[in-house]
C-alpha positions as a LaTeX table, in Angstrom:
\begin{tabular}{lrrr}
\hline
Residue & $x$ (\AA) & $y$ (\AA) & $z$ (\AA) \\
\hline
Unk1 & $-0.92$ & 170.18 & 53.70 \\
Unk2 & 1.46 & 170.90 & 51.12 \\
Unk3 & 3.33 & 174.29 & 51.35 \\
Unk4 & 5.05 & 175.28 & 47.63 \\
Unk5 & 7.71 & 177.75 & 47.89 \\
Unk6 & 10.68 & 178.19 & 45.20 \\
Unk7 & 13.35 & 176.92 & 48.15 \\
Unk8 & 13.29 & 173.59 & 48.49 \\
Unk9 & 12.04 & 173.21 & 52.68 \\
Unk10 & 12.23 & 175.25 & 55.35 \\
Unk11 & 15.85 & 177.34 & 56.52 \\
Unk12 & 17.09 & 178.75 & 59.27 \\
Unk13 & 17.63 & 181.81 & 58.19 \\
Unk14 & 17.18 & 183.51 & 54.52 \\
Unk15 & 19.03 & 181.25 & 52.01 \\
Unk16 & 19.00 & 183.76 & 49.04 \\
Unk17 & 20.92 & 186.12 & 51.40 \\
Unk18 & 22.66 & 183.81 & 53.75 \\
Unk19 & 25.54 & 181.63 & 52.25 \\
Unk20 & 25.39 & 179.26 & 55.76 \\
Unk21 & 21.46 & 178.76 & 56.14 \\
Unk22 & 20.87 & 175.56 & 56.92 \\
Unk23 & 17.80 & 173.56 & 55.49 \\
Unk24 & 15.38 & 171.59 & 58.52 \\
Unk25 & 14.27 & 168.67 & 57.77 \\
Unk26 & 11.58 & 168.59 & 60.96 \\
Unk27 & 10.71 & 171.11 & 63.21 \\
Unk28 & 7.62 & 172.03 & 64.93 \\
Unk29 & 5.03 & 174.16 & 64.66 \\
Unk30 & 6.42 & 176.57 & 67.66 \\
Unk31 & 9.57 & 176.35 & 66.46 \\
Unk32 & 8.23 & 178.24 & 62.67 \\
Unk33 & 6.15 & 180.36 & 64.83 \\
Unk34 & 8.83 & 181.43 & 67.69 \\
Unk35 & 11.59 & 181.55 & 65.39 \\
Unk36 & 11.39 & 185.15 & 63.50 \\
Unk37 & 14.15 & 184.17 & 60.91 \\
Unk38 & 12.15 & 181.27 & 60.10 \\
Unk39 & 9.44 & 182.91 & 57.36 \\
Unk40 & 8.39 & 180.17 & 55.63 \\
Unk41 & 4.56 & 181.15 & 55.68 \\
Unk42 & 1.89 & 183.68 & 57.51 \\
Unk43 & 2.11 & 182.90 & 61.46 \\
Unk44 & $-1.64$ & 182.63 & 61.38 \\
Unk45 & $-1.84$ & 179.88 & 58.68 \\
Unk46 & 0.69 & 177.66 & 60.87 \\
Unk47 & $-1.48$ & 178.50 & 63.80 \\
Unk48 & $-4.58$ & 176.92 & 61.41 \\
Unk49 & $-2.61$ & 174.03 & 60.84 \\
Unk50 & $-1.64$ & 173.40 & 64.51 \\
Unk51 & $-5.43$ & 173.44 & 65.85 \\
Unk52 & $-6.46$ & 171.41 & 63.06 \\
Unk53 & $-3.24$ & 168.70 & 63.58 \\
Unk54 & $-2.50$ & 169.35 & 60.14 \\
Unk55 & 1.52 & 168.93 & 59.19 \\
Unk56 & 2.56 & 170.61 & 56.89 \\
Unk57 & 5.45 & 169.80 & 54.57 \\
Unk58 & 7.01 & 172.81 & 53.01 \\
Unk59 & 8.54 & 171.63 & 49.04 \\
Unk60 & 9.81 & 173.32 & 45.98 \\
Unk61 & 7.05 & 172.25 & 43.20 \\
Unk62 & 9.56 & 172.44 & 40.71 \\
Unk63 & 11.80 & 170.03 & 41.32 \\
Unk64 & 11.38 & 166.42 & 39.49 \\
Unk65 & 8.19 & 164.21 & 40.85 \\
Unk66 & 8.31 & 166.41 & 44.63 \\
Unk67 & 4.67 & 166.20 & 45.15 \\
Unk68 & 4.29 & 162.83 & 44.10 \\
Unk69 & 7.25 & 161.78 & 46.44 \\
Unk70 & 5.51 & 163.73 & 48.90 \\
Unk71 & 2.03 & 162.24 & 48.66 \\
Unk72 & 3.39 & 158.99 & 48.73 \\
Unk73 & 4.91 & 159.68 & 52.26 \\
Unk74 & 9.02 & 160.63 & 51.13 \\
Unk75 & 11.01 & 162.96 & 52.81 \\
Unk76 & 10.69 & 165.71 & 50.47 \\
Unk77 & 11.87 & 169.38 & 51.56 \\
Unk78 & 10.94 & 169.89 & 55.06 \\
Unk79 & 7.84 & 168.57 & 57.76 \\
Unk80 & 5.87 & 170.88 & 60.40 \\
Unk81 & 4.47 & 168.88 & 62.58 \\
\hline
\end{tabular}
């Protein structure tokens, strides 16, 4: 599943108000739903996506050819899994 969000993956903490937040390239799906600071979509959506197996890779749309890098299996913005 592809997640678009204007940030380009998933962050530590909130990157339009923290200068340090760190992008994550891979993290788990308990790790987005454990992690409070980590908001990158509804609990209940990741909870979806983690009966179903489904990873999720979270991407800013905007950005040049993203999805199509993404579809085609590149390490674009940041994978649930």
């Amino acid at each position: 599943m592809l997640k678009a969000t204007k940030v380009d993956g998933v962050y530590d903490k909130d990157p339009a108000k923290f200068e340090d937040a760190k992008r994550l390239e891979r993290l788990t799906y308990q790790d987005a739903v454990a992690n409070d600071d980590i908001k990158v979509m509804d609990k209940a959506a990741l909870g979806l996506a983690l009966e179903q197996t489904m990873p999720v890779i979270v991407l800013n749309p905007m950005q040049p050819d993203n999805i199509l890098r993404a579809v085609h299996g590149e390490q674009v913005g940041s994978y649930i899994s």
